[in-house]
C-alpha positions in Angstrom: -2.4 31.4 -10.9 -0.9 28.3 -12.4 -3.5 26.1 -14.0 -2.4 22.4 -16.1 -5.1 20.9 -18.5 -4.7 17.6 -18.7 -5.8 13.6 -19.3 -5.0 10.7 -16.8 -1.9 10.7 -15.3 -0.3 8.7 -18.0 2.2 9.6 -20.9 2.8 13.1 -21.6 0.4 14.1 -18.7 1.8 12.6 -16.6 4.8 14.1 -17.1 4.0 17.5 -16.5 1.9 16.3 -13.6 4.5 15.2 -11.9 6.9 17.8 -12.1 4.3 19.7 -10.4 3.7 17.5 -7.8 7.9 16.9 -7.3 8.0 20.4 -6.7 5.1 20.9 -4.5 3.3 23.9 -6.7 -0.5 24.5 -6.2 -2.3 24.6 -9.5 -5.9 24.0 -10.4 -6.4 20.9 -12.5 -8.2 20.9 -15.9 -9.1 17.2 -17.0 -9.7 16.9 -20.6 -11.2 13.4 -21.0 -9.7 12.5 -24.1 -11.8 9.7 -24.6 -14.5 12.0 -24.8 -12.5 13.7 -27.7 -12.4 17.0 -25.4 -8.8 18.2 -26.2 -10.6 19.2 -29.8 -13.2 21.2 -28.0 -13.6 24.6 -29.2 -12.9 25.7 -25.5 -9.7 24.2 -25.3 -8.3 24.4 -28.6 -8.0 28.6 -27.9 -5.9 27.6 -25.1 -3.7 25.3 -27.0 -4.8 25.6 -30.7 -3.2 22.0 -31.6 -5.9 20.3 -29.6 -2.9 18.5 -27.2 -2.3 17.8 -23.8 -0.7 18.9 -21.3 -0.9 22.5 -21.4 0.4 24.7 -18.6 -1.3 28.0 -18.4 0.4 30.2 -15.9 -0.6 34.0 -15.2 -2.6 34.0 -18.3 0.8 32.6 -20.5 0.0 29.4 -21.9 3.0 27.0 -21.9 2.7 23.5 -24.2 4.5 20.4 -25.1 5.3 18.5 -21.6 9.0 18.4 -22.0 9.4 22.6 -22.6 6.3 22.7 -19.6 9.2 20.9 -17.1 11.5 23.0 -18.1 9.8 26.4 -17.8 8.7 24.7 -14.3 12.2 24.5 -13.6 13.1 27.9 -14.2 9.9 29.7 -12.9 9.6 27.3 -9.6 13.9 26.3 -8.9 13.3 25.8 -4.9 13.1 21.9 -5.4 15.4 21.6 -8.5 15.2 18.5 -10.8 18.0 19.4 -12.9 21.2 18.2 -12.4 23.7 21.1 -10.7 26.4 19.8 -12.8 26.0 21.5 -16.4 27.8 18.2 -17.8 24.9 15.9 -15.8 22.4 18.2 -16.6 23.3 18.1 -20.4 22.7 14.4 -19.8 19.7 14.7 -18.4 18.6 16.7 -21.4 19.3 14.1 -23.9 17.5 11.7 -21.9 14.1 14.3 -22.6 15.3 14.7 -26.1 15.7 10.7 -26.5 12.0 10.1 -25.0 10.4 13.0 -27.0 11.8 12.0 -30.3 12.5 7.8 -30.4 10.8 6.6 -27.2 7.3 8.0 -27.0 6.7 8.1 -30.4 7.2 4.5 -30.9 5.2 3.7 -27.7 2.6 6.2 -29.0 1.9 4.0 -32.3 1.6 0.8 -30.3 -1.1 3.0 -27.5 -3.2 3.8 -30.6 -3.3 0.6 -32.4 -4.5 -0.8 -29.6 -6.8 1.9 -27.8 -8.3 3.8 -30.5 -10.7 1.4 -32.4 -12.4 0.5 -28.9 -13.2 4.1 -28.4 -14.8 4.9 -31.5 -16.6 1.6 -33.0 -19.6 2.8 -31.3 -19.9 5.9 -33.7 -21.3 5.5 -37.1 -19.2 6.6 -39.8 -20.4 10.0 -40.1 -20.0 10.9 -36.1 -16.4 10.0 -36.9 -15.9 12.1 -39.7 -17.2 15.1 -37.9 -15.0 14.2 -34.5 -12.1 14.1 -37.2 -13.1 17.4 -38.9 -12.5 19.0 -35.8 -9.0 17.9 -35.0 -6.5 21.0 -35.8 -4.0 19.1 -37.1 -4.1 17.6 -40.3 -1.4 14.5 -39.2 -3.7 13.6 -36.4 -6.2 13.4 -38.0 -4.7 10.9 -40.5 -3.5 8.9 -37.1 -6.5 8.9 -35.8 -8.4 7.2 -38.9 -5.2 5.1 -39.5 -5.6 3.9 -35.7 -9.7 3.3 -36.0 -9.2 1.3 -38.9 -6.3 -1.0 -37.5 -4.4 -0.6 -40.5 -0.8 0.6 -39.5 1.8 -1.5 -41.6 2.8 -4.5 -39.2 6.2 -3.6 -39.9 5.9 -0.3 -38.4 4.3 -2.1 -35.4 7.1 -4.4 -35.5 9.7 -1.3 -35.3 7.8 0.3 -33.3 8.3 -2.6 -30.9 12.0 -3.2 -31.2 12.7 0.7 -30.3 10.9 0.5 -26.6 13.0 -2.5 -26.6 15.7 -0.5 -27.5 14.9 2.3 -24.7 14.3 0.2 -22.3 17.7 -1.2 -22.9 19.3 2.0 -22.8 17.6 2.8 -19.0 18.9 -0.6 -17.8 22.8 0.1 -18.9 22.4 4.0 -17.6 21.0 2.0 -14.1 24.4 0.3 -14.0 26.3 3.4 -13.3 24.3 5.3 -11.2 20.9 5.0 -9.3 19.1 7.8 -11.3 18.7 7.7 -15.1 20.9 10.7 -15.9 23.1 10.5 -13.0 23.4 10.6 -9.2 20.5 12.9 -8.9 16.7 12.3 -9.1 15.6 14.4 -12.4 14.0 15.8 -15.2 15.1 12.8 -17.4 13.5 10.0 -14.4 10.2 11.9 -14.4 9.9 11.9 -18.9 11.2 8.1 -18.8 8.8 7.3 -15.8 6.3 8.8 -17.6 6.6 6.7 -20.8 7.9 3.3 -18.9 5.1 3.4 -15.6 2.9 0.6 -17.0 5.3 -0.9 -19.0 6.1 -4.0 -16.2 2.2 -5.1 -16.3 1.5 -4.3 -20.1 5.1 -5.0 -21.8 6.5 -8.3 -19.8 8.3 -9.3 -22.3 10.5 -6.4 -23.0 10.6 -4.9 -18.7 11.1 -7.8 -16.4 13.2 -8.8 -13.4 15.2 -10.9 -15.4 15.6 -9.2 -18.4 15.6 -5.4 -16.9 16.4 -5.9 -13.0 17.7 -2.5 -12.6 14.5 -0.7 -14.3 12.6 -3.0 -12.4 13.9 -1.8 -9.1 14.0 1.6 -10.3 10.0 1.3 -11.4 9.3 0.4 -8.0 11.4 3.3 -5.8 9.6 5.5 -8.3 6.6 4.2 -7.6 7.1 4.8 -3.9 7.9 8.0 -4.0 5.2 10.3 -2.3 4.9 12.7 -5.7 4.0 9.9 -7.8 1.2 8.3 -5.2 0.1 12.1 -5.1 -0.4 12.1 -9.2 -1.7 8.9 -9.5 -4.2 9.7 -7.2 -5.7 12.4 -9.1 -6.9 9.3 -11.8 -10.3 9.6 -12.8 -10.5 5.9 -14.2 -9.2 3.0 -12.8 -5.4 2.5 -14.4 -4.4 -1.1 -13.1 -0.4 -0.4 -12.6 -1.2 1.8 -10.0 -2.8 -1.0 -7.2 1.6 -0.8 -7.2 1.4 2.3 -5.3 -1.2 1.5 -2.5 
């Protein structure tokens, strides 16, 4: 039985979701509202004690972080592969998950919370916050979280923060020039995690993703968009994400 607990079909969610759907796997869908702070829910931190999503749950083994979940998927699921064949493209496409997991989502990830976070929680008094933060497993997430409610990350770590999806989206456009997939010739692991990061990023980040700026991304955005797996995943959106009227 393969189950995946996860939020909207966004970010690291979506990442995992989509694998699942590129391969064409059954599974039984767990959504954890975040907004609802469900991911620190008793129930769900015994199956991932960090209180994250996605988590992959397979045959009772429970399988976290999205990047290691695609991976696993790869090697337990290889009929509809999504890495490379070649082990020097493959390598490739490996330090295009590496280079999302550790410089492009975490810089996108600071911007998402200063901007998301104090709407979901200025309708709880200070005390309901403290408790929501006291059950948080992690002790740095916590500290992101007040940081975020509060507004008050440094405006020159928002200004970084800025010029490294500028940066990433950058490096997509010149891999674009040499082939029609990010890593290669080959639709992969490494489209899927910059997908995943990049699939709003023409409505809510204009000035960094546009067709004059980025017009290979901007093609690119739009064949993924088109592809049946990603309609599939989008569909599965519990509230209304405006980027994807694109795939109708």
């Amino acid at each position: 039985m393969l189950e995946l607990y996860h939020f909207e079909p966004g970010a690291n969610s979506l990442k995992s979701m989509l694998c699942l759907k590129e391969k064409g796997v059954e599974f039984v869908s767990h959504y954890v509202n975040l907004h609802e702070f469900e991911q620190h829910d008793p129930e769900y931190v015994k199956v991932n004690p960090n209180g994250q999503v996605p988590a992959l749950v397979h045959d009772g083994a429970v399988i976290t972080e999205s990047t290691v979940i695609n991976e696993y998927m790869e090697d337990v699921f290889p009929e509809k592969p999504l890495r490379p064949a070649d082990p020097v493209v493959r390598a490739n496409m490996r330090v295009w998950t590496k280079f999302v997991d550790e410089y492009f989502c975490p810089a996108l990830s600071i911007l998402g919370w200063n901007r998301i976070i104090k709407p979901m929680v200025e309708h709880l008094s200070e005390e309901e916050f403290e408790a929501k933060l006291a059950r948080i497993p992690l002790k740095e997430q916590q500290d992101k979280w007040r940081t975020a409610a509060n507004r008050t990350f440094p405006q020159e770590q928002l200004d970084d923060c800025q010029r490294r999806v500028e940066v990433s989206i950058q490096r997509v456009e010149k891999a674009l020039e040499e082939s029609d997939w990010i890593a290669g010739p080959d639709y992969s692991l490494a489209d899927i995690s910059c997908f995943s990061m990049m699939a709003p990023m023409a409505m809510f980040n204009e000035q960094t993703m546009n067709q004059d700026k980025t017009p290979r991304c901007m093609d690119w955005h739009a064949r993924m968009m088109e592809r049946p797996a990603v309609k599939e995943t989008f569909a599965m959106a519990k509230r209304p994400m405006p980027y994807m009227e694109k795939t109708a």
